[in-house]
Gaussian input, Z-matrix of N, CA and C with variables (Angstrom, degrees):
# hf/3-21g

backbone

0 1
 N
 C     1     B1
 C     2     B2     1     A1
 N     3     B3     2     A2     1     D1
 C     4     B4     3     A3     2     D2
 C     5     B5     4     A4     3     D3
 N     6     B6     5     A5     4     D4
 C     7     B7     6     A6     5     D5
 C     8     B8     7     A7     6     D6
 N     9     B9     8     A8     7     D7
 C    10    B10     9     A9     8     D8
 C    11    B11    10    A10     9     D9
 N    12    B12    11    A11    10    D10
 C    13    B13    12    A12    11    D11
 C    14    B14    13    A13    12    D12
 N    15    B15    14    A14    13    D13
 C    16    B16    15    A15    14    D14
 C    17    B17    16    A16    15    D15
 N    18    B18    17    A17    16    D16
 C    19    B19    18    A18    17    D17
 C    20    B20    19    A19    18    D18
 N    21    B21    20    A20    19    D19
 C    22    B22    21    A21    20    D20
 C    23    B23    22    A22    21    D21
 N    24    B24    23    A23    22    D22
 C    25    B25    24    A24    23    D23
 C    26    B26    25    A25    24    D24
 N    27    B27    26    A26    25    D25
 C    28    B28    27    A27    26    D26
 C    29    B29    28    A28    27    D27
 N    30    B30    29    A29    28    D28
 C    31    B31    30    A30    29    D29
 C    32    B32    31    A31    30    D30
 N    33    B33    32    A32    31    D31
 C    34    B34    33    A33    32    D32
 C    35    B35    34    A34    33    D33
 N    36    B36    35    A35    34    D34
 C    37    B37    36    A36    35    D35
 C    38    B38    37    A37    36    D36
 N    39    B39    38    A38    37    D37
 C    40    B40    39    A39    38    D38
 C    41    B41    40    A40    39    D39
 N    42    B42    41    A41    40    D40
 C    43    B43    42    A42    41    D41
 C    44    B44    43    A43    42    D42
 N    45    B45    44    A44    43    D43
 C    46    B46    45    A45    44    D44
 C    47    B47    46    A46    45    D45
 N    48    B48    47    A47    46    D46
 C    49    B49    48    A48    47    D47
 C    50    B50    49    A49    48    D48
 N    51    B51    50    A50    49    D49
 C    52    B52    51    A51    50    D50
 C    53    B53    52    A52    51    D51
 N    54    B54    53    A53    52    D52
 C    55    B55    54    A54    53    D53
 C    56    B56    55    A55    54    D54
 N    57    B57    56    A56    55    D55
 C    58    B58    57    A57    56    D56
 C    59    B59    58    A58    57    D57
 N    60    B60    59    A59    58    D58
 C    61    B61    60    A60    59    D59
 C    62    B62    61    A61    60    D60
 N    63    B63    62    A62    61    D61
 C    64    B64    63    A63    62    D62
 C    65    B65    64    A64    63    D63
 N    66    B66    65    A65    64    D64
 C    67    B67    66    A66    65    D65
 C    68    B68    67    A67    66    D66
 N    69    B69    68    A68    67    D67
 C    70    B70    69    A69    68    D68
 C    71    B71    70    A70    69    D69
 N    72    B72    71    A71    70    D70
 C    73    B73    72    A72    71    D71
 C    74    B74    73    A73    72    D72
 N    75    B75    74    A74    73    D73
 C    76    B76    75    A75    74    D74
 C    77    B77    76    A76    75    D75
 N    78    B78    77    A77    76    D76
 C    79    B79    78    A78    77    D77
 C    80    B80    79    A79    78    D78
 N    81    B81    80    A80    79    D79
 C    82    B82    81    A81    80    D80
 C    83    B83    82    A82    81    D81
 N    84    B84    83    A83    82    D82
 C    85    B85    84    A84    83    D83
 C    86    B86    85    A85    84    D84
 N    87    B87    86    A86    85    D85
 C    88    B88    87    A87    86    D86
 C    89    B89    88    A88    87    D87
 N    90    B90    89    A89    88    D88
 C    91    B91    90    A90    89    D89
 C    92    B92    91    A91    90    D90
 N    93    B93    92    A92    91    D91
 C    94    B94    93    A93    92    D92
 C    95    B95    94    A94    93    D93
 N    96    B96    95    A95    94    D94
 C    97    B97    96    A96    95    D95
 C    98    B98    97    A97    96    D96
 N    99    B99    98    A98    97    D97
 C   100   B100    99    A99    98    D98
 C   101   B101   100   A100    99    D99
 N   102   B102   101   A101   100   D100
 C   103   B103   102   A102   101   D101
 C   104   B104   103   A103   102   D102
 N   105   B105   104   A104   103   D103
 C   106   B106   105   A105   104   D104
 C   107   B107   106   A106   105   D105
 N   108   B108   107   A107   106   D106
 C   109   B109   108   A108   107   D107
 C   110   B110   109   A109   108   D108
 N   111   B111   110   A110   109   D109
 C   112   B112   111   A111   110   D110
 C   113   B113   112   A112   111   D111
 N   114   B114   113   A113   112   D112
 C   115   B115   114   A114   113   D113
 C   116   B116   115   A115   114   D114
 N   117   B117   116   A116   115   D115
 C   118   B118   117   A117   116   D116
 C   119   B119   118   A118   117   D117
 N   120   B120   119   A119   118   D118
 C   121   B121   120   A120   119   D119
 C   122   B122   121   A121   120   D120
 N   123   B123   122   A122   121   D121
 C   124   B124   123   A123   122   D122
 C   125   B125   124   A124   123   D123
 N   126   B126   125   A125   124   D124
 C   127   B127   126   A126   125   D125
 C   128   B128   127   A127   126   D126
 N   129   B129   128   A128   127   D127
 C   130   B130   129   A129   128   D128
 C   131   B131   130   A130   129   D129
 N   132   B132   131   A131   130   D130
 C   133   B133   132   A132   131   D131
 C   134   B134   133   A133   132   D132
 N   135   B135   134   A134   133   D133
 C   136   B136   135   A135   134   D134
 C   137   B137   136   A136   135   D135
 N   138   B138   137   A137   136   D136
 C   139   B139   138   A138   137   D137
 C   140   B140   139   A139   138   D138
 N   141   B141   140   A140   139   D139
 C   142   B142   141   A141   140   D140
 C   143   B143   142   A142   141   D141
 N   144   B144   143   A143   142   D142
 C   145   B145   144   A144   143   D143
 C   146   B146   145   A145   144   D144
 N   147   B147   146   A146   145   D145
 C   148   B148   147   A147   146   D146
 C   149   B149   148   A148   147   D147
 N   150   B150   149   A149   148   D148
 C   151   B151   150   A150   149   D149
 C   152   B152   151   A151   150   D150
 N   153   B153   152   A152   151   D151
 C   154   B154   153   A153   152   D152
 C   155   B155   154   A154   153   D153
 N   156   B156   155   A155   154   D154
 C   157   B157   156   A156   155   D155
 C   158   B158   157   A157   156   D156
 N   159   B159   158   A158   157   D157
 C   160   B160   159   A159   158   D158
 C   161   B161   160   A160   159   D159
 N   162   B162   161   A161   160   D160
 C   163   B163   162   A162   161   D161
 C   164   B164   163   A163   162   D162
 N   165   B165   164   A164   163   D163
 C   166   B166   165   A165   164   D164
 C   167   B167   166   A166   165   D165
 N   168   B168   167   A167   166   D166
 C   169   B169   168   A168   167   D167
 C   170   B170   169   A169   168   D168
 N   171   B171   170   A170   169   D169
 C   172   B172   171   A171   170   D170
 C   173   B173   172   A172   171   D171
 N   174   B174   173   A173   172   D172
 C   175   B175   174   A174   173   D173
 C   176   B176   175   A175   174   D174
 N   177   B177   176   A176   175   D175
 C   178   B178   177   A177   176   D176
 C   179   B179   178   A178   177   D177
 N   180   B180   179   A179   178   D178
 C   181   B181   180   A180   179   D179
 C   182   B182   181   A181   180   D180
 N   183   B183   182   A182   181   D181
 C   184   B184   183   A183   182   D182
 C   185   B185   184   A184   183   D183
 N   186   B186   185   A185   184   D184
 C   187   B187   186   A186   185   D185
 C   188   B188   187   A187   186   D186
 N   189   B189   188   A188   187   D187
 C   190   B190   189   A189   188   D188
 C   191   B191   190   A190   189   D189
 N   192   B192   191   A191   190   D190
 C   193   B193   192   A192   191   D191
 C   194   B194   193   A193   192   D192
 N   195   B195   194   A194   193   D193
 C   196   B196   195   A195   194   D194
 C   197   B197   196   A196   195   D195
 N   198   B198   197   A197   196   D196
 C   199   B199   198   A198   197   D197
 C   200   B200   199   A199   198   D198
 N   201   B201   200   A200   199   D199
 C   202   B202   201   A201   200   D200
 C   203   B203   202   A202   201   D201
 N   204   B204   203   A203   202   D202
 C   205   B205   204   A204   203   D203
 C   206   B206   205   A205   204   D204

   B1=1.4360
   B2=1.5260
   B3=1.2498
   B4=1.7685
   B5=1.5448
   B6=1.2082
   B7=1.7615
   B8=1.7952
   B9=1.1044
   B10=1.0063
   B11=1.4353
   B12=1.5819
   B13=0.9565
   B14=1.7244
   B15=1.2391
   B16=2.0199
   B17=1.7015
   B18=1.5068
   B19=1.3944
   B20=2.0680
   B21=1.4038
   B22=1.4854
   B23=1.9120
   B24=0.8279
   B25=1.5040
   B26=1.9771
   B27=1.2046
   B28=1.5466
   B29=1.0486
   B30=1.7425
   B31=1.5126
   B32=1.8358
   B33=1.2420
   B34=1.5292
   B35=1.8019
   B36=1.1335
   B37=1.5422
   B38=1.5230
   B39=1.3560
   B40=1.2916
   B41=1.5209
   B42=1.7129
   B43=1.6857
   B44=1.6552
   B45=1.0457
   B46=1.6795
   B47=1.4303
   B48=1.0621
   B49=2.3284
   B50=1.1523
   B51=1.7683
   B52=1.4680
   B53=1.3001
   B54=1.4594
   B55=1.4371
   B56=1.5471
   B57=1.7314
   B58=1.2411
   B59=1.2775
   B60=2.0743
   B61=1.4663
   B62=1.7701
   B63=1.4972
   B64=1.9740
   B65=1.2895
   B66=1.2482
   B67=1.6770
   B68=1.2386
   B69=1.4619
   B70=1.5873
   B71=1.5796
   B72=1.5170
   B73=1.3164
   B74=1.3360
   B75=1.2116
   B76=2.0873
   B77=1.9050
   B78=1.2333
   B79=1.2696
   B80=1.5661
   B81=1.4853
   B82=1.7624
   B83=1.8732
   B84=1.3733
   B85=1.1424
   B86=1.9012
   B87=1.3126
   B88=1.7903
   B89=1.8330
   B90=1.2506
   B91=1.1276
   B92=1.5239
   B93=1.0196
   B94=1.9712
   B95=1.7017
   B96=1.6360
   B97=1.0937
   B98=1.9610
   B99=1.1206
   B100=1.4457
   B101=2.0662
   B102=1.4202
   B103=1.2538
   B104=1.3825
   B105=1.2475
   B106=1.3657
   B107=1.7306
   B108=1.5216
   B109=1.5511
   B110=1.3786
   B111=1.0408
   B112=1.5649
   B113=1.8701
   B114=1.3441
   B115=1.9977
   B116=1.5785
   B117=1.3017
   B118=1.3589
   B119=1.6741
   B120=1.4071
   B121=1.3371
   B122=1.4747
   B123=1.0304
   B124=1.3661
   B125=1.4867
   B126=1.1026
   B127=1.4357
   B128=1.3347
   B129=1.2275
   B130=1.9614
   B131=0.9785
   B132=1.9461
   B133=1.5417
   B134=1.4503
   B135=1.1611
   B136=1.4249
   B137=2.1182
   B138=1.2720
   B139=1.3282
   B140=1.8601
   B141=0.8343
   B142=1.5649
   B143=1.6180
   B144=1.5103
   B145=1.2229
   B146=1.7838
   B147=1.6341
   B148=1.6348
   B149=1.7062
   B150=1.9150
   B151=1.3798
   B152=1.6501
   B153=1.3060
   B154=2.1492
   B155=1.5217
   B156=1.3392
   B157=1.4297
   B158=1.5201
   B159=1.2563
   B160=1.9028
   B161=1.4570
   B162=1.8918
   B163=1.1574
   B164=1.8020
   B165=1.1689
   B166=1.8496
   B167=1.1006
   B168=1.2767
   B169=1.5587
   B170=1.4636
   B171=1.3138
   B172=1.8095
   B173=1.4856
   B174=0.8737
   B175=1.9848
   B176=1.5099
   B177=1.7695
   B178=1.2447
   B179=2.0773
   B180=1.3673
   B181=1.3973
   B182=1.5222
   B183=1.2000
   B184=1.1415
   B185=1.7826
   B186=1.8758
   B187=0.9049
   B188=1.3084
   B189=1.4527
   B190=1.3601
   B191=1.9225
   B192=1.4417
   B193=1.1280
   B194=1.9149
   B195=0.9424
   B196=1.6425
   B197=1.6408
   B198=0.9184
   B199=1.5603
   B200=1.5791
   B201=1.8719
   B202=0.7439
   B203=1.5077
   B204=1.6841
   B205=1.1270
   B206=1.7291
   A1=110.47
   A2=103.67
   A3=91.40
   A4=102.78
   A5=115.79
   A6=104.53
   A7=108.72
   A8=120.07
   A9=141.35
   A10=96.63
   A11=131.04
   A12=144.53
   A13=116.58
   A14=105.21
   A15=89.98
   A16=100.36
   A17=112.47
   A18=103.54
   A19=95.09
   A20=97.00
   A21=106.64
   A22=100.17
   A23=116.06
   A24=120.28
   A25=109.14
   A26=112.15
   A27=109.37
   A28=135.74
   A29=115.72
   A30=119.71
   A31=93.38
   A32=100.49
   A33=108.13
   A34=114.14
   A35=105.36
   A36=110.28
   A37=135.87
   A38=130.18
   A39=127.65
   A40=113.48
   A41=98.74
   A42=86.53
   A43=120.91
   A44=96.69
   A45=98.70
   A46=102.84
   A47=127.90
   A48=109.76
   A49=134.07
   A50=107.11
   A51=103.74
   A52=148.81
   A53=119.77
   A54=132.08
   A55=100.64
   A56=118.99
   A57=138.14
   A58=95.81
   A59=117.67
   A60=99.95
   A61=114.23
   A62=97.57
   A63=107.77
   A64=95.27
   A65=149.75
   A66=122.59
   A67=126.25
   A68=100.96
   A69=108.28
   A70=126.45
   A71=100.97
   A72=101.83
   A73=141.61
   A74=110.59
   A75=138.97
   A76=79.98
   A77=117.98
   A78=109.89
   A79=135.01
   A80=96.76
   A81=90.59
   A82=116.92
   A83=100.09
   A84=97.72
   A85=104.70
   A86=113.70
   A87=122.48
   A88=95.40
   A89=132.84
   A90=136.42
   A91=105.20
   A92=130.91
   A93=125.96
   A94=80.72
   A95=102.06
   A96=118.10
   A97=94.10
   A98=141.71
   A99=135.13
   A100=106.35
   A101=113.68
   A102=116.79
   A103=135.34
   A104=96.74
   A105=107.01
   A106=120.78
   A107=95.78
   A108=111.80
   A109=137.74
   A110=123.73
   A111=119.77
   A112=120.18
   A113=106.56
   A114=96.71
   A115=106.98
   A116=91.65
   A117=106.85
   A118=105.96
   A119=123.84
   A120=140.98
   A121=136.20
   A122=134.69
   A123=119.51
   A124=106.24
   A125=131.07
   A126=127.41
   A127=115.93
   A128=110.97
   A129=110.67
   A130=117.84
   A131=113.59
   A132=120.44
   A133=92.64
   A134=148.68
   A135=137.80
   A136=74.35
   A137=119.61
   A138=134.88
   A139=100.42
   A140=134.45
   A141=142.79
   A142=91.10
   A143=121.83
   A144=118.75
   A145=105.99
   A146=103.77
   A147=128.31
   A148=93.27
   A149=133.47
   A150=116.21
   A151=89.72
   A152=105.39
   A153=88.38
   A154=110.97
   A155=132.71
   A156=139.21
   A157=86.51
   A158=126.78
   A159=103.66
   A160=120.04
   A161=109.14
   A162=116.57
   A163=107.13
   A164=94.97
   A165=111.19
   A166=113.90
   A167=122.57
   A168=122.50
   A169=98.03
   A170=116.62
   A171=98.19
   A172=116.36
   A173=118.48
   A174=124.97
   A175=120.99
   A176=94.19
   A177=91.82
   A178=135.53
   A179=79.37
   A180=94.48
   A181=127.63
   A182=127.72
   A183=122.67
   A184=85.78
   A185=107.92
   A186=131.48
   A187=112.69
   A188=143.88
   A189=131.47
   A190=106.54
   A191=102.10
   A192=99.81
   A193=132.57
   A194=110.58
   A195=126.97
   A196=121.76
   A197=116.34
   A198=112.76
   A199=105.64
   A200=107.20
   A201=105.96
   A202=140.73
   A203=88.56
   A204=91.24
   A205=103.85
   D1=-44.14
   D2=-169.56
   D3=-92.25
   D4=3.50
   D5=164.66
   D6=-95.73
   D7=-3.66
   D8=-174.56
   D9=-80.41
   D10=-63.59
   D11=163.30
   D12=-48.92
   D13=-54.62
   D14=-179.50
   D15=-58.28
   D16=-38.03
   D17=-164.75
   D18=-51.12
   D19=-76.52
   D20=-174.50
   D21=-25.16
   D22=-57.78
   D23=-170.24
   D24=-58.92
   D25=-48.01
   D26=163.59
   D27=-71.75
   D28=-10.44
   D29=-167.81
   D30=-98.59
   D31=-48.04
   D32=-164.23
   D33=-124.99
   D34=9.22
   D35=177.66
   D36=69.03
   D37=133.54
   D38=-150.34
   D39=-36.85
   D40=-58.06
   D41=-177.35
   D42=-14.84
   D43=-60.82
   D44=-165.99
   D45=-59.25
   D46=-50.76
   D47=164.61
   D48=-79.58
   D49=4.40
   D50=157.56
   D51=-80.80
   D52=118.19
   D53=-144.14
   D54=-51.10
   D55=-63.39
   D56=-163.21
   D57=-125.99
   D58=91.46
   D59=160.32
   D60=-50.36
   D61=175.90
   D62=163.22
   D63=-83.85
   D64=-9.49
   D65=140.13
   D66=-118.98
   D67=66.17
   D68=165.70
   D69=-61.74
   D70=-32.89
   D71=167.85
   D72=-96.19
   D73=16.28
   D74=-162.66
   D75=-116.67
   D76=-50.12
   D77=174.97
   D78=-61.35
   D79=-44.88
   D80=171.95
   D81=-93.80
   D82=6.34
   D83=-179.63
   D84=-98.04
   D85=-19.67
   D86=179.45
   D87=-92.86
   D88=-22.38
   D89=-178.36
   D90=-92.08
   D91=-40.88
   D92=-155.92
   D93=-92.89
   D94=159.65
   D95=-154.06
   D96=-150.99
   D97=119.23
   D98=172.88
   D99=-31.89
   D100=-49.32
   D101=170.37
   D102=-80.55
   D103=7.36
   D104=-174.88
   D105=-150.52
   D106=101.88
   D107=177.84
   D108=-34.51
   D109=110.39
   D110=156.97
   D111=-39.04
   D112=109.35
   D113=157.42
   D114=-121.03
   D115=135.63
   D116=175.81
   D117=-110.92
   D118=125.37
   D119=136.17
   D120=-19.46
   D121=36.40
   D122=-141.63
   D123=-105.25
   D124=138.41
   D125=167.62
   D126=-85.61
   D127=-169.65
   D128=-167.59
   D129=-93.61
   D130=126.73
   D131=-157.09
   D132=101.85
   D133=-84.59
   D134=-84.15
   D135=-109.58
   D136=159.22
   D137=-142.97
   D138=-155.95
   D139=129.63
   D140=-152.55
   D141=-127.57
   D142=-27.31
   D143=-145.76
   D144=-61.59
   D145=-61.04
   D146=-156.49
   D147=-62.99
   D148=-21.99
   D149=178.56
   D150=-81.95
   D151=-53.44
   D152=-162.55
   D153=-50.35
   D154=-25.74
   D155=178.72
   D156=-67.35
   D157=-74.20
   D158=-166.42
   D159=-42.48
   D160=-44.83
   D161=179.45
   D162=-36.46
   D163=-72.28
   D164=-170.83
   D165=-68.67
   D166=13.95
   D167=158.24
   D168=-111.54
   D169=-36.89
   D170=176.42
   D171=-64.88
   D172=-32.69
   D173=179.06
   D174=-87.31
   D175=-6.73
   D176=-167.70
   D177=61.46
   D178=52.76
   D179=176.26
   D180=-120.70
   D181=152.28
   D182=-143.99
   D183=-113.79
   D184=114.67
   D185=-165.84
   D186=-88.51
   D187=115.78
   D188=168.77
   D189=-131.66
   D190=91.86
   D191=161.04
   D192=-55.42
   D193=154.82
   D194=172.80
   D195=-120.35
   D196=102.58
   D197=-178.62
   D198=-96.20
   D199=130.74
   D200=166.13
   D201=-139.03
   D202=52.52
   D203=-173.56
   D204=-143.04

């Protein structure tokens, strides 16, 4: 995994293995759209929920998760 990662990181540059850019949230908030869904990728363990809850408390948005799994 983590040579997997320097490779990804030398071929095409960190962005692409960074977990939480510093604008993760300028991003899904200029990207998400009322008609148009968020998908997240997630591998096993890893949980999206506890950053979009900060997001939607910093903007003041009214958060309703869906679990579906």
């Amino acid at each position: 995994m983590l040579a997997m990662i320097e490779y990804i990181n030398d071929c095409l540059g960190e962005a692409y293995t960074d977990i939480y850019p510093s604008n993760y949230d300028d991003i899904l908030m200029n990207e998400a759209k009322p008609d148009l869904p968020i998908c997240f990728l997630l591998s096993l363990g890893s949980d999206p929920t506890g950053q979009l809850d900060i997001i939607a408390k910093k903007r003041k948005i009214d958060f309703k998760p869906i679990s579906m799994g």
